[in-house]
C-alpha beads as a LAMMPS data file, in Angstrom:
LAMMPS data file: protein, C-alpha beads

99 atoms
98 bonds

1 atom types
1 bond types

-500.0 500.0 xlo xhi
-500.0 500.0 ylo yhi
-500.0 500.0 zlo zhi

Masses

1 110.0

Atoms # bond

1 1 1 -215.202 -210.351 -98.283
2 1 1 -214.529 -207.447 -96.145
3 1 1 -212.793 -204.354 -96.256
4 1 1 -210.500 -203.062 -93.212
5 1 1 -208.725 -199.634 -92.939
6 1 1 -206.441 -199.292 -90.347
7 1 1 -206.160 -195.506 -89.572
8 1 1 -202.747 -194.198 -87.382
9 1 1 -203.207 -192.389 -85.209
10 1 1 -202.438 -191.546 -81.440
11 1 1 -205.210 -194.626 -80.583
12 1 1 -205.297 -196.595 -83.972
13 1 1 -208.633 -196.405 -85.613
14 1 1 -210.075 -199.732 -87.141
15 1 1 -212.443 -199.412 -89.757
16 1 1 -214.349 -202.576 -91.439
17 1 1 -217.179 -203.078 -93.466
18 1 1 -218.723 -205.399 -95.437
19 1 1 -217.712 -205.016 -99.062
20 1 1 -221.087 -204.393 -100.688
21 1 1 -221.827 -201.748 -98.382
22 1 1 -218.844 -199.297 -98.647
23 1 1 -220.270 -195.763 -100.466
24 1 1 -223.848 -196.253 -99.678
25 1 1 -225.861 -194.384 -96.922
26 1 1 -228.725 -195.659 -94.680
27 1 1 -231.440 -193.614 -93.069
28 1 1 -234.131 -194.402 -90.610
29 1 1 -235.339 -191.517 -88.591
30 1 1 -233.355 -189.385 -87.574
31 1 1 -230.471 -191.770 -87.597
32 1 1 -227.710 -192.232 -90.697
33 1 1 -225.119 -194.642 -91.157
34 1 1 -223.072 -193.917 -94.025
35 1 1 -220.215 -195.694 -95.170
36 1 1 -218.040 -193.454 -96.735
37 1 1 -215.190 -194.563 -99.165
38 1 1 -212.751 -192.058 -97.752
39 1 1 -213.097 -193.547 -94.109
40 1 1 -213.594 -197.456 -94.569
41 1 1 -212.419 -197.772 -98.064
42 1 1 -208.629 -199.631 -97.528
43 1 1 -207.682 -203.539 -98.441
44 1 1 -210.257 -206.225 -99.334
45 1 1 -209.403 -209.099 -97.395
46 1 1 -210.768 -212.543 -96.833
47 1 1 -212.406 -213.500 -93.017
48 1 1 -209.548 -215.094 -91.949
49 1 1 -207.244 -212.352 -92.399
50 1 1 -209.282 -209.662 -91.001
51 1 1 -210.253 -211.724 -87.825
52 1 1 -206.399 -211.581 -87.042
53 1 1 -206.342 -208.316 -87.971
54 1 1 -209.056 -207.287 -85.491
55 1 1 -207.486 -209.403 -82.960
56 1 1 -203.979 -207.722 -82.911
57 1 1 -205.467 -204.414 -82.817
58 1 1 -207.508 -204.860 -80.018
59 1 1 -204.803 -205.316 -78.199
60 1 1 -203.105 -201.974 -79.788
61 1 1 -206.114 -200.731 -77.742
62 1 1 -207.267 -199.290 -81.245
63 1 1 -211.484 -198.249 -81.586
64 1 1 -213.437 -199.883 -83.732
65 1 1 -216.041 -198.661 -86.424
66 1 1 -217.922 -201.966 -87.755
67 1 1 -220.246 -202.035 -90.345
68 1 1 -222.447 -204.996 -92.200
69 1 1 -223.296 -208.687 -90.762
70 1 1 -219.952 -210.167 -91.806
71 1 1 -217.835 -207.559 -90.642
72 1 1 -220.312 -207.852 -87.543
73 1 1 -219.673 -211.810 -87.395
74 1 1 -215.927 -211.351 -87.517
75 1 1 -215.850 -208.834 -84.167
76 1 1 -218.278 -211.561 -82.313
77 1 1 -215.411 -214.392 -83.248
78 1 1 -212.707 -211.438 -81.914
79 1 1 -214.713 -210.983 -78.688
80 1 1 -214.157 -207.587 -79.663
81 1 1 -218.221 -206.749 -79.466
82 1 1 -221.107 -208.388 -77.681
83 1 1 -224.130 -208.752 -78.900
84 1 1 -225.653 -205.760 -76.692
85 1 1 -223.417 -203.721 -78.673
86 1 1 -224.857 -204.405 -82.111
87 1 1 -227.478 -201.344 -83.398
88 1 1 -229.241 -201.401 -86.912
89 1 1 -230.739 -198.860 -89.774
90 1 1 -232.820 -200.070 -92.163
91 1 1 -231.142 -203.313 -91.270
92 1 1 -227.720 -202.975 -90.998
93 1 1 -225.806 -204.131 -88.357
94 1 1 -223.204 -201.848 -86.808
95 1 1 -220.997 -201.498 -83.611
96 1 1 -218.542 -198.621 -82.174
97 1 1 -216.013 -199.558 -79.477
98 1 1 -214.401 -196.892 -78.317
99 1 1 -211.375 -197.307 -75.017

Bonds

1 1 1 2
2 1 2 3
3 1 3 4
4 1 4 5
5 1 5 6
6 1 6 7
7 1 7 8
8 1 8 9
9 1 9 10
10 1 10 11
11 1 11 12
12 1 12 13
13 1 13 14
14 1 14 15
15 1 15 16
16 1 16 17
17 1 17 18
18 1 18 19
19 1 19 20
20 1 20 21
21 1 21 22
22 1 22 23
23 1 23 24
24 1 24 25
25 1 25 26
26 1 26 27
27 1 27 28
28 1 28 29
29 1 29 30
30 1 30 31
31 1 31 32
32 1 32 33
33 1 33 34
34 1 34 35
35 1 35 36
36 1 36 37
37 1 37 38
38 1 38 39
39 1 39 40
40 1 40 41
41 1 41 42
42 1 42 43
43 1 43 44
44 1 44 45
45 1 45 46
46 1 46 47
47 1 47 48
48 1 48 49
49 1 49 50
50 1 50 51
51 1 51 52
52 1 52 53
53 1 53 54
54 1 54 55
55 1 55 56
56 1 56 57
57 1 57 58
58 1 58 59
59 1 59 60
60 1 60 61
61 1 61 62
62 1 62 63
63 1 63 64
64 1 64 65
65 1 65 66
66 1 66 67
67 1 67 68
68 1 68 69
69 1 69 70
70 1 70 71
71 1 71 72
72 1 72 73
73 1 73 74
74 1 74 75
75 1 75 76
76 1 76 77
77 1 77 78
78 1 78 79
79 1 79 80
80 1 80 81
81 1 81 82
82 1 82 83
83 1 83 84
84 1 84 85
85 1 85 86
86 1 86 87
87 1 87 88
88 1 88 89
89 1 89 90
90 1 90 91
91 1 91 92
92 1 92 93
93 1 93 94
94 1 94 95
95 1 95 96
96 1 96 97
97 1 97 98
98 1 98 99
C-alpha cells in the first residue's frame, strides 16, 4: 500500500510514498531523502485508488513529491514521471515534478 497527502495550497502539493518508508531517512553522500511523517504521512490507500488520485491532480496542475518503487510504479502508470526523472539513495527511488 501507499500513502498520499494531498496538501492545499495555491498549486496543490501531492505527496506519496510507499508505506514502509514513511519516518525513515536515507543518506548517500551528500544527498538525504527523508520521509518525514509530518509531510507524506496522510491516508493509506490501495494502488488503484491512488493511481486516480494522481491522475486527477495532475490535471489540478498540482507538484508531485514521490517516494519508494510502488509509489514510483503508480506515477509511471499516471504518465505523470518518465523514467529520466527517477533518482535513488541508498536505493530508493524518488521523483519531483514541479509546473
Amino acid at each position: 500500500m501507499v500513502i498520499i497527502n494531498v496538501i492545499k495550497s495555491y498549486r496543490d502539493i501531492v505527496a506519496i510514498c510507499d508505506s514502509e518508508l514513511i519516518g525513515k531517512k536515507f543518506e548517500q553522500g551528500k544527498f538525504q531523502l527523508d520521509v518525514k511523517e509530518s509531510f507524506f504521512k496522510g491516508e493509506e490507500i490501495i494502488e488503484e485508488k491512488a493511481l486516480k488520485i494522481l491522475k486527477d491532480m495532475e490535471k489540478e496542475d498540482a507538484t508531485f513529491n514521490i517516494v519508494g518503487k510502488k509509489s514510483i510504479s503508480l506515477a509511471l502508470k499516471a504518465e505523470i514521471i518518465e523514467e529520466k526523472g527517477i533518482k535513488k539513495i541508498q536505493n530508493i527511488p524518488f521523483a519531483l515534478v514541479l509546473i
